[in-house]
N, C-alpha and C positions, 0 to 999 in steps of 0.2 A: 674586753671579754664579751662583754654583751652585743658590740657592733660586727661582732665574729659570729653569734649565735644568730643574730638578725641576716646579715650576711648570706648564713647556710639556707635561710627559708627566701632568698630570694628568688620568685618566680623569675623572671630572665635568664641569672644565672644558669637556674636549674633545668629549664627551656635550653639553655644552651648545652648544658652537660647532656642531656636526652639525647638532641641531634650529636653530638659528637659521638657518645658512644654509640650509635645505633651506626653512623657511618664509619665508624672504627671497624667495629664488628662486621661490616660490609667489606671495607676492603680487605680488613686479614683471611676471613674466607669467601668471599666471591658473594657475587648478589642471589644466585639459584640456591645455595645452602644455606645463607640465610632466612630466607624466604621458606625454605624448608625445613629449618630449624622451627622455625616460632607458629610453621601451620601445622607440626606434628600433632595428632590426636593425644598422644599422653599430655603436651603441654599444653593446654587449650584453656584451662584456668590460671596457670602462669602469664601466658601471653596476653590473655582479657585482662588480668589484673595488673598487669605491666603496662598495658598502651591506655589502661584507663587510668592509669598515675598520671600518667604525661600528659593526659586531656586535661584532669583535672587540676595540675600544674599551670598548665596553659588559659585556663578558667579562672586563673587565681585564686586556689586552693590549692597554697604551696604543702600545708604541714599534711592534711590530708593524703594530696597525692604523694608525699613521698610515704607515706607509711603505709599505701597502694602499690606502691612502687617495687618497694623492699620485699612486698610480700611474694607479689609479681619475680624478681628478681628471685629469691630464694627459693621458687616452685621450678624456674626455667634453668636456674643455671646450681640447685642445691642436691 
């Protein structure tokens, strides 16, 4: 149980979930719509609070950036 919850805050992991889904979401709709998905002006604090999970994922500040992330995440796509 516990090596599951440690697991979930692994910066790597979660470095690699990031890049997936952001090239997931690149192939299903094309590189121009997404690019113009995440510059739209209504999203613009979704988006900052979404690629600033990922940094700070990547800075190792796992539990942080994911709760950057989510937030990010539920402003772009809520």
């Amino acid at each position: 149980m516990l090596l599951g919850i440690m697991l979930f805050f692994d910066g790597a992991l979660l470095a690699l979930g990031n890049l997936l889904f952001i090239s997931g979401l690149t192939l299903i709709i094309g590189p121009q719509k997404t690019f113009y998905f995440f510059a739209r002006k209504q999203k613009v604090r979704g988006t900052l609070c979404f690629f600033g999970g990922i940094v700070l994922v990547l800075f190792k500040w796992p539990f942080v950036g994911i709760v950057v992330e989510t937030f990010g995440f539920l402003n772009l796509f809520g």
